[in-house]
N, C-alpha and C positions, 0 to 999 in steps of 0.2 A: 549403766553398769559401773562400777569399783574393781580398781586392784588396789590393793595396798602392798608398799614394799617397806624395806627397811633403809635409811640411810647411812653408810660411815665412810669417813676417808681418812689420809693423815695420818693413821695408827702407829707410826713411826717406831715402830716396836722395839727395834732394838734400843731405841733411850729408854723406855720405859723396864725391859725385863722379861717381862713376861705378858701374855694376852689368853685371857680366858673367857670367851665368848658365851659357856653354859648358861643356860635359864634366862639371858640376856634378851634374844629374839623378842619381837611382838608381832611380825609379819613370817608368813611363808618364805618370801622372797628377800633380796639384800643387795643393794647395789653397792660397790665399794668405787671410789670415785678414787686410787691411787695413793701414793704415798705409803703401801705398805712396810716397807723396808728399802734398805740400801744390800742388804744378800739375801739374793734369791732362793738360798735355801729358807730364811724364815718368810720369803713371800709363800713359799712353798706350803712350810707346815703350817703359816695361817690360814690359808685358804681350804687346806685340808679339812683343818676345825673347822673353817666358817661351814663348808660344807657337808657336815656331819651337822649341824646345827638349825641349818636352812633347809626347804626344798629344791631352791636353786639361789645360785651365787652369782652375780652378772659382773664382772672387774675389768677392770679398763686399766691401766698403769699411769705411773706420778714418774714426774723426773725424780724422784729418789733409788727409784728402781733401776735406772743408768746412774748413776751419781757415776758408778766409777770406769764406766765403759762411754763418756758422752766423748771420746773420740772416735768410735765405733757403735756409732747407735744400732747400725741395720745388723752386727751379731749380736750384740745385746738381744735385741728384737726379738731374735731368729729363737737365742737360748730360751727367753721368757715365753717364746710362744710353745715349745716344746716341753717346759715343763709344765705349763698351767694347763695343756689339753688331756694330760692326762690322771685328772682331779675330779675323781665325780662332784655330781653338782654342782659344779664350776665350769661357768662361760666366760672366754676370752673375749671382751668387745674389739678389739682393734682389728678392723678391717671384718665385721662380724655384726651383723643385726639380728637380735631374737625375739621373737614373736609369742607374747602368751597372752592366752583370754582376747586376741584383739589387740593390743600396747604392742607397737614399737619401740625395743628398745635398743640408740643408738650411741654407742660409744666411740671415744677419740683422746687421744690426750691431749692435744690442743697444742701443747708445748710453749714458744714466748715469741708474738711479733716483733718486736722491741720498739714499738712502734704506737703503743696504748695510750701514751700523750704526745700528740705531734710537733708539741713545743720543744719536746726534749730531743736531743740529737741521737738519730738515728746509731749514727757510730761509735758516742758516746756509752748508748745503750749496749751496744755491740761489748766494744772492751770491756763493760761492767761485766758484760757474762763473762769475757776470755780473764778478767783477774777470779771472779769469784770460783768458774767452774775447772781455773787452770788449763785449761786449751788455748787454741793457735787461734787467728782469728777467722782462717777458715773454717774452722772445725765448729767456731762460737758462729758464724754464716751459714753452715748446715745446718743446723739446726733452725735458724730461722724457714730456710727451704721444708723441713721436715714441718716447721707448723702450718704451711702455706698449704704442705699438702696433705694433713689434716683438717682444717678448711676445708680444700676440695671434696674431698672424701665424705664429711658431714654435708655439703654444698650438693651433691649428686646423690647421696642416700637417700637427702630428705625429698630433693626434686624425684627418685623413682617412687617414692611410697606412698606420693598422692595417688597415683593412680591401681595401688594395689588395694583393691576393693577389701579385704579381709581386714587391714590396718585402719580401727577407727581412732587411735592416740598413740603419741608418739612420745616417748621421754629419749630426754639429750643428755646425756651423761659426756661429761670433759673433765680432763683433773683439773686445769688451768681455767681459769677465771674465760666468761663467755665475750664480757663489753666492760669498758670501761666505766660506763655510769655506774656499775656496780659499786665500784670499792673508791669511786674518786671524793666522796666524802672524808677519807681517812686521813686524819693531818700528817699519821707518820710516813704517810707515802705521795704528800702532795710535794710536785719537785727535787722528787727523790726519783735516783736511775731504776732503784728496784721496781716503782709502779712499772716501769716498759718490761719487765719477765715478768708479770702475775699474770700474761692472759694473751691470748692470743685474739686483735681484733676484726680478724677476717670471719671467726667461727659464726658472727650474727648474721652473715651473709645467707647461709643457710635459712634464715626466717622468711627471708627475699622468696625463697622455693618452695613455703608453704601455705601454699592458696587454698587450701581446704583448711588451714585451723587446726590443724591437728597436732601441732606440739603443743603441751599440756604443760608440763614440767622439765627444767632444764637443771638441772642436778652439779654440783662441781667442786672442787675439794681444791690446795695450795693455798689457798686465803684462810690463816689463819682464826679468822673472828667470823661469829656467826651469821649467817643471813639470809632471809627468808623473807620474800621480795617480790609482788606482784608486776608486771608489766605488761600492757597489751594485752592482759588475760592469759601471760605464760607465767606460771609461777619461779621462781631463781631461789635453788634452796643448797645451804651446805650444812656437814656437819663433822665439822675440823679438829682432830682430837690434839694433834699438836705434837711437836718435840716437848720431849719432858725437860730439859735443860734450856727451855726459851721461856720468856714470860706470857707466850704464845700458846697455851696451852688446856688443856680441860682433865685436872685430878681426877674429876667424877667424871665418868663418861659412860654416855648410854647412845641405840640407835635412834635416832629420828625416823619416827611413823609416818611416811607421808601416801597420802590417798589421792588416787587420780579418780577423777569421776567424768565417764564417757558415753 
């Protein structure tokens, strides 16, 4: 069998202006892999549209979405989880798995181990978040906790759904980067602090708990450059539209059609 879905993340809408998603679609489906905005009202009225556009909408959130609440992740949380459920055709992944045709599909934001090259100091990593994101450095430690237990949470999804007989593939959806070997070719990020926030690398753990094979495709969005990446027979795919004000970015942009065949 075949699902095809649609891929985008990154949409970072408010640099750009405006987002119009008409005649866009090529799939039924659409998974957004985060980064929609920094106000949640226009995560709001995007998802709205994406939803008027698609059959169903599967969105997971980007630390853009807390940018200005990451001292208070869990009411952030709390607000985005209250406004995105009541959005037809719009599925909230966080703490949420949905099931169509057979596909698992498992979302997380992932968030940042700071911990992605183990050469690089832990604590170092640390303070880069408390300069960049302007918090304490407890507040920059919570958040490490919050990706640990994201992790988790992908780590025990995936271990129940081998044995849910109805589940024959699983897509992984994370905003943050899955592993390291991803993105460690990139010279702008070799020995640089920012590789320790592109990813959380506890989330591969999770493969450790699929003894049926059944992840197919792991989907993931904050990595601004594109990548479409076999391994082990799991595909690794993004499709990063970017801050319009970085060199990080895609003027033309369209979704990524990706087919899982199961």
């Amino acid at each position: 069998m075949l699902i095809h879905f649609d891929l985008i993340s990154d949409l970072h809408v408010e640099s750009w202006g405006h987002f119009d998603w008409t005649d866009q679609p090529t799939s039924p489906y659409c998974i957004v892999a985060g980064d929609i905005a920094r106000d949640h009202a226009i995560v709001v009225d995007t998802l709205e549209h994406l939803g008027q556009v698609y059959r169903g909408v599967f969105y997971i959130d980007g630390n853009d979405e807390h940018k200005h609440s990451m001292n208070n992740l869990g009411q952030s949380y709390r607000e985005l989880s209250q406004l995105v459920e009541q959005i037809p055709n719009v599925v909230y992944l966080q703490d949420n798995v949905v099931v169509v045709d057979g596909v698992a599909i498992v979302g997380t934001n992932g968030w940042w181990s700071c911990d992605f090259d183990p050469l690089l100091d832990f604590d170092q990593s640390v303070a880069y978040v408390e300069e960049t994101a302007m918090i304490s450095t407890g507040e920059a430690l919570s958040i490490v906790g919050v990706a640990h237990n994201d992790a988790a949470y992908a780590i025990n999804t995936i271990n129940k759904l081998q044995r849910h007989k109805d589940v024959k593939a699983i897509i992984m959806v994370s905003h943050t980067v899955p592993a390291p070997w991803i993105i460690e070719h990139d010279p702008q990020l070799i020995d640089n602090w920012r590789f320790n926030v592109m990813g959380n690398s506890h989330l591969q753990l999770a493969l450790g708990e699929d003894s049926e094979r059944k992840i197919k495709t792991w989907c993931f969005g904050h990595y601004h450059r594109p990548v479409d990446r076999i391994k082990d027979g799991i595909r690794y795919v993004n499709n990063c539209r970017g801050r319009a004000d970085t060199e990080y970015q895609q003027s033309a942009y369209y979704p990524k059609r990706i087919t899982v065949e199961y």
